[in-house]
C-alpha positions as CSV (number, residue, x, y, z in Angstrom):
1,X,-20.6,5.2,9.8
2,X,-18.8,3.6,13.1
3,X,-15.7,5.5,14.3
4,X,-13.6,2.1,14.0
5,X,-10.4,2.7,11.8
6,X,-11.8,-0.7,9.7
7,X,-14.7,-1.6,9.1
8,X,-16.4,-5.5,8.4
9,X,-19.6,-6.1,6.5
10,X,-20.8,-8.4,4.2
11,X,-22.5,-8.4,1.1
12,X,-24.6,-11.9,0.3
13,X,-21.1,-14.1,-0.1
14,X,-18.7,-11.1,-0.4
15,X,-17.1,-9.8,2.9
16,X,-16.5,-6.3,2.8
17,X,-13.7,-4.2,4.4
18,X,-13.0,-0.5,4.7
19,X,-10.6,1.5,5.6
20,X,-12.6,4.0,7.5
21,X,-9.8,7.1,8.5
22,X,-10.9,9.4,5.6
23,X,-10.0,12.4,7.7
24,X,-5.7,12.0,7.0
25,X,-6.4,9.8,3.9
26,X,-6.9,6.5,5.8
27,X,-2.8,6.9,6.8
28,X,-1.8,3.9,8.6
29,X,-1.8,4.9,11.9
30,X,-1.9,1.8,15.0
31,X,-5.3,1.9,14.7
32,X,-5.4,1.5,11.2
33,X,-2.8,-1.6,11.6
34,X,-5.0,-3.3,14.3
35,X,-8.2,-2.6,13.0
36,X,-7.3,-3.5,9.8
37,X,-5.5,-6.8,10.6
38,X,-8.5,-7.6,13.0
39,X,-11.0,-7.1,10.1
40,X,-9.0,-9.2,7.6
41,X,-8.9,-12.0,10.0
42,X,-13.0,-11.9,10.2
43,X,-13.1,-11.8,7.0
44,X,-10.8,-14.8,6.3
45,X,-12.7,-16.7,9.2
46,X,-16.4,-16.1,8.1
47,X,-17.6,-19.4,6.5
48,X,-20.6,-17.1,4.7
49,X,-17.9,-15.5,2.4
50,X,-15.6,-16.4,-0.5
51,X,-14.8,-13.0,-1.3
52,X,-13.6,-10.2,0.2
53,X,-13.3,-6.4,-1.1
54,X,-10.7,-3.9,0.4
55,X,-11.9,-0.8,0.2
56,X,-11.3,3.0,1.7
57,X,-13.8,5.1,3.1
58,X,-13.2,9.1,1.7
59,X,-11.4,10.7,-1.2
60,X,-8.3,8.4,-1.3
61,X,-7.5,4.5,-0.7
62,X,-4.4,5.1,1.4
63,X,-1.8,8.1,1.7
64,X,0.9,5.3,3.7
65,X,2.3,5.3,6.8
66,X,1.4,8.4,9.0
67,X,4.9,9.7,9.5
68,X,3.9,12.6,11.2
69,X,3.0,10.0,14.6
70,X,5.3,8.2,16.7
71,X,8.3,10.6,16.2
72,X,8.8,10.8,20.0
73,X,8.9,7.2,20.2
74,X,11.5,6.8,17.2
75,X,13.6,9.3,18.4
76,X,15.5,6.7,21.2
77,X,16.2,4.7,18.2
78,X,16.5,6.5,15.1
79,X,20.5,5.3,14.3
80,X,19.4,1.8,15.7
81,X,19.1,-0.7,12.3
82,X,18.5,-3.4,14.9
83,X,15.2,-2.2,15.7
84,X,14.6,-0.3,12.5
85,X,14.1,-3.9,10.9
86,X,12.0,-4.9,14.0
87,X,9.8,-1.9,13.4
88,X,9.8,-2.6,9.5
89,X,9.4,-6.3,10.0
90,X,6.1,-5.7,10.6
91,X,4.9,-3.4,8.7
92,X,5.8,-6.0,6.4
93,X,4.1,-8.5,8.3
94,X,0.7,-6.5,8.2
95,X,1.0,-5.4,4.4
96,X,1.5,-9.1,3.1
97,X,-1.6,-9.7,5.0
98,X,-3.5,-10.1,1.8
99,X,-1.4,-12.1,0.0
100,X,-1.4,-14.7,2.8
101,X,-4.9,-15.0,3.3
102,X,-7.3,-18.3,2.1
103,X,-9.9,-15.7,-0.1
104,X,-9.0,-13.9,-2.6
105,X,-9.0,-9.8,-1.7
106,X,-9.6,-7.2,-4.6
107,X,-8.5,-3.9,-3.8
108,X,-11.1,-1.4,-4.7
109,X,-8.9,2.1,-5.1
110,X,-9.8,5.7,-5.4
111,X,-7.3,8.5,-4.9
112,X,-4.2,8.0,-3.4
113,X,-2.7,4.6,-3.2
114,X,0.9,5.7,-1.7
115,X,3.9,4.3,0.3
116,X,2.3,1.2,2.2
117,X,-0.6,2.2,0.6
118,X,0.6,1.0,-2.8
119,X,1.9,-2.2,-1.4
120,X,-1.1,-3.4,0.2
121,X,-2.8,-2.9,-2.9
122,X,-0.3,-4.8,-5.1
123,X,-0.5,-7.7,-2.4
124,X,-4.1,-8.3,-3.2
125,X,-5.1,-10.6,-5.7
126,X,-6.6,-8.1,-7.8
127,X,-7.0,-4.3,-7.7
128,X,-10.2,-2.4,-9.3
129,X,-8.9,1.8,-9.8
130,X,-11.1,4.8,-10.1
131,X,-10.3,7.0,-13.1
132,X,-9.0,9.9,-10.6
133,X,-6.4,6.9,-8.9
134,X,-2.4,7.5,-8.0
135,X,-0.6,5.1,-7.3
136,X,3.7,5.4,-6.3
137,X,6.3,5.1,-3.5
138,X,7.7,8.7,-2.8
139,X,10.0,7.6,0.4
140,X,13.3,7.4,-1.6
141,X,12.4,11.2,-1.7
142,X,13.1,11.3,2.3
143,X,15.6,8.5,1.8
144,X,13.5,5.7,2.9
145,X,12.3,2.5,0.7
146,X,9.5,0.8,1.4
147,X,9.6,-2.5,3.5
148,X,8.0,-4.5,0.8
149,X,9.4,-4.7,-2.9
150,X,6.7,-6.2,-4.5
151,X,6.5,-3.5,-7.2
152,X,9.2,-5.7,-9.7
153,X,7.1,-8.9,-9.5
154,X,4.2,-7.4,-10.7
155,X,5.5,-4.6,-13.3
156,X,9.0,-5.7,-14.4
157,X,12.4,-4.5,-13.2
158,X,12.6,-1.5,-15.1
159,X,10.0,0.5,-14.8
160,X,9.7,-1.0,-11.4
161,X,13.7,0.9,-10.9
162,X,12.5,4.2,-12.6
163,X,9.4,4.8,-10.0
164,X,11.3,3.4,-7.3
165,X,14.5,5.0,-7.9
166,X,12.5,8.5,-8.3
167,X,9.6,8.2,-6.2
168,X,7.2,9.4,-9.0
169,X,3.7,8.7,-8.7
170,X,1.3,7.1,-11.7
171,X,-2.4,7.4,-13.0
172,X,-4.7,4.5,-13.4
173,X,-3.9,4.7,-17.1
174,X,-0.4,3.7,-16.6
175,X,-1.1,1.8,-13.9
176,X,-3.2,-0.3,-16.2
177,X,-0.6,-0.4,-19.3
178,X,2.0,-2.1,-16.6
179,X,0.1,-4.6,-15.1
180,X,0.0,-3.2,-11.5
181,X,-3.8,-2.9,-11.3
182,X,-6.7,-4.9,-13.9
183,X,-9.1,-2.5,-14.4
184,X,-10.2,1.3,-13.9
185,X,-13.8,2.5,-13.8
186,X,-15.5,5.9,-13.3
187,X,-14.6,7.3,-10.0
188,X,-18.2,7.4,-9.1
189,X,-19.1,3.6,-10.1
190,X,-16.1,2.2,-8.3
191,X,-17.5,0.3,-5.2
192,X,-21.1,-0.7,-7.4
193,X,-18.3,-1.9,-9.9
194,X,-16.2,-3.7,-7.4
195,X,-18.8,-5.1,-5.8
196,X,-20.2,-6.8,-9.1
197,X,-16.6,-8.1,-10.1
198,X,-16.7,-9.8,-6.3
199,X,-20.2,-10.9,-7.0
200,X,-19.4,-12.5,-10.2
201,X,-16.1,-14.2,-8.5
202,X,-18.5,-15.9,-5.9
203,X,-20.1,-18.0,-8.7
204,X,-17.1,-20.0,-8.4
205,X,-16.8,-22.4,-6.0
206,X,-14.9,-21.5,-3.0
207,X,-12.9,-24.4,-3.2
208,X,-11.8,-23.6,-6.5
209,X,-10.7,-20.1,-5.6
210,X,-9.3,-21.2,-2.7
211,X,-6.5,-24.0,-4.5
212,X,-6.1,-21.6,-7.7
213,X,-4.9,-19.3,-5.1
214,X,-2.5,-21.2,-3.3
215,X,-1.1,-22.6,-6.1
216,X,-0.5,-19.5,-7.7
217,X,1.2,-18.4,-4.3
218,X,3.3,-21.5,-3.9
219,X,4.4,-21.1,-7.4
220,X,5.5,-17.3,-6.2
221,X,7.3,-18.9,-3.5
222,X,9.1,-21.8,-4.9
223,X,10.2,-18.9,-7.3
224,X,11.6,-16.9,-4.1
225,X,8.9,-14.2,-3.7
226,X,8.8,-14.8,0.0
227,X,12.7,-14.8,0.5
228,X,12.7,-11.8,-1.8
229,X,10.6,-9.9,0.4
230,X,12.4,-10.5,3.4
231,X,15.7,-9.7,1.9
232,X,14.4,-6.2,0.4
233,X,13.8,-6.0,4.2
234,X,16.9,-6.6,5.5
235,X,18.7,-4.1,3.2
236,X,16.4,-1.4,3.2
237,X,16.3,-1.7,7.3
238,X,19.6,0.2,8.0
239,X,19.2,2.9,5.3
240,X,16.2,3.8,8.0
241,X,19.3,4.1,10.5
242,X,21.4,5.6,8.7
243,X,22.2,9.8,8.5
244,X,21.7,11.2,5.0
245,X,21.7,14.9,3.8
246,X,18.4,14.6,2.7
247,X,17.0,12.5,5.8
248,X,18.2,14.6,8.1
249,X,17.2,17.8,6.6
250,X,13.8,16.6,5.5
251,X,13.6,15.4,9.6
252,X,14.9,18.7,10.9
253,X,12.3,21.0,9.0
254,X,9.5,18.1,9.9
255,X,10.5,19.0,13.4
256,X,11.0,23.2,13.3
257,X,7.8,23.6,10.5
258,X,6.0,20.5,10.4
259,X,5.6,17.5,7.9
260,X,4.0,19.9,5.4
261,X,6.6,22.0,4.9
262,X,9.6,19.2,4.5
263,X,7.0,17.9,1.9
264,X,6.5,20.7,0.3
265,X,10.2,21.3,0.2
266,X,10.8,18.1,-1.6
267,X,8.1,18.7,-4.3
268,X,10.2,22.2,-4.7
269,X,12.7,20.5,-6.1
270,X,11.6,18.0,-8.6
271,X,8.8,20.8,-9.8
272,X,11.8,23.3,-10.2
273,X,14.0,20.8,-12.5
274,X,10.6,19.9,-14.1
275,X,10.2,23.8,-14.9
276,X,14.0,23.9,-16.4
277,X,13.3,21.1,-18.6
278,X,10.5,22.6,-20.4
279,X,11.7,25.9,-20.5
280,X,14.4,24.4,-22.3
């Protein structure tokens, strides 16, 4: 397989894109953003397709944003909300990606669907899970929220509140019963499954696909989907900025033992009130 971060291929009239960093769990890294905004644009562009697949090369879809880069470059700014919301702008940008393009995109997810992760999946049309898929946004557990609040459109404000309030993650069972995803499959038959979901889509007229699309997406944004996404942005931009307990202790063991550890010391302390409970 090519050492690009994405991958383009096509499959008789389905175009094919992979995330191909399987080594940190296809985190998005700048390669990943560029590689995978490059490749979505072919695949948009090629007048041989009418369908494309997102999918991830390894053992999980996509673990977020790799947090553990760019800290030297963040540092300069880290109290700056100004820039924050630059920075988050477009990583909102990139993640609505799917949702803004002419074809429709099914998501094809195995693993870990986490953090930006998560949200890419929920912007495309439609989303295929293995039976061994998770699917959450954990960064309210470092005391970030993600750049893109999709999650209530698709699964309802309440539940959307609990897993976004708590950062919990989900199995493909749930993720089913709520609406996020619209069908699991054995792990092993997830990209021959996909693939013959796409295949079957194709039968319909491009055109077709095409204006149900749109519509569907002008609907969305005559209903304020569009301006709700830019205003989760602007509110969740200075809570990036701003200096919690939690932030800056989850930065300042990031920096003196590494991302593991302030990970692991997070998990700590959910598992220990988890252990309370049913000791109880």
């Amino acid at each position: 397989m090519s050492d690009a971060a994405a991958l383009y291929e096509t499959d008789d009239k389905v175009g094919i894109v992979t995330l191909n960093r399987p080594h940190n769990l296809n985190a998005i890294s700048e390669e990943i953003r560029s590689g995978l905004s490059a490749a979505f644009a072919r695949a948009d562009d090629d007048p041989l397709t009418s369908v494309v697949v997102l999918r991830a090369a390894g053992r999980s879809f996509c673990a977020g944003y790799d947090i553990s880069r760019g800290e030297v470059e963040k540092e300069s700014w880290r109290h700056d909300a100004l820039k924050w919301h630059a920075h988050l702008a477009r990583s909102l940008a990139f993640e609505m990606i799917p949702w803004h393009m002419r074809k429709p995109v099914i998501a094809a997810v195995q693993g870990h669907a986490l953090g930006g992760g998560c949200e890419i999946a929920m912007f495309c049309d439609l989303t295929i899970a293995a039976e061994d898929a998770l699917f959450g946004e954990p960064e309210v557990r470092f005391s970030n929220v993600g750049p893109a609040l999709v999650m209530p459109w698709l699964i309802g404000y309440k539940k959307a509140r609990e897993l976004l309030y708590l950062g919990d993650m989900i199995d493909a069972r749930t993720a089913l019963e709520l609406g996020m995803i619209n069908r699991i499959v054995p792990t092993e038959e997830l990209q021959t499954a996909t693939l013959q979901f796409a295949r079957r889509m194709t039968l319909i007229a491009p055109e077709a696909l095409y204006a149900a699309k749109l519509a569907i997406n002008r609907g969305a944004s005559m209903a304020g989907f569009g301006d709700a996404m830019q205003a989760g942005l602007d509110i969740v931009a200075p809570l990036y900025a701003a200096r919690t307990e939690i932030g800056s202790k989850f930065v300042e063991i990031t920096r003196q033992e590494g991302l593991g550890a302030a990970l692991k010391w997070r998990r700590a302390a959910f598992e220990a009130l988890e252990q309370q409970k049913s000791s109880r």
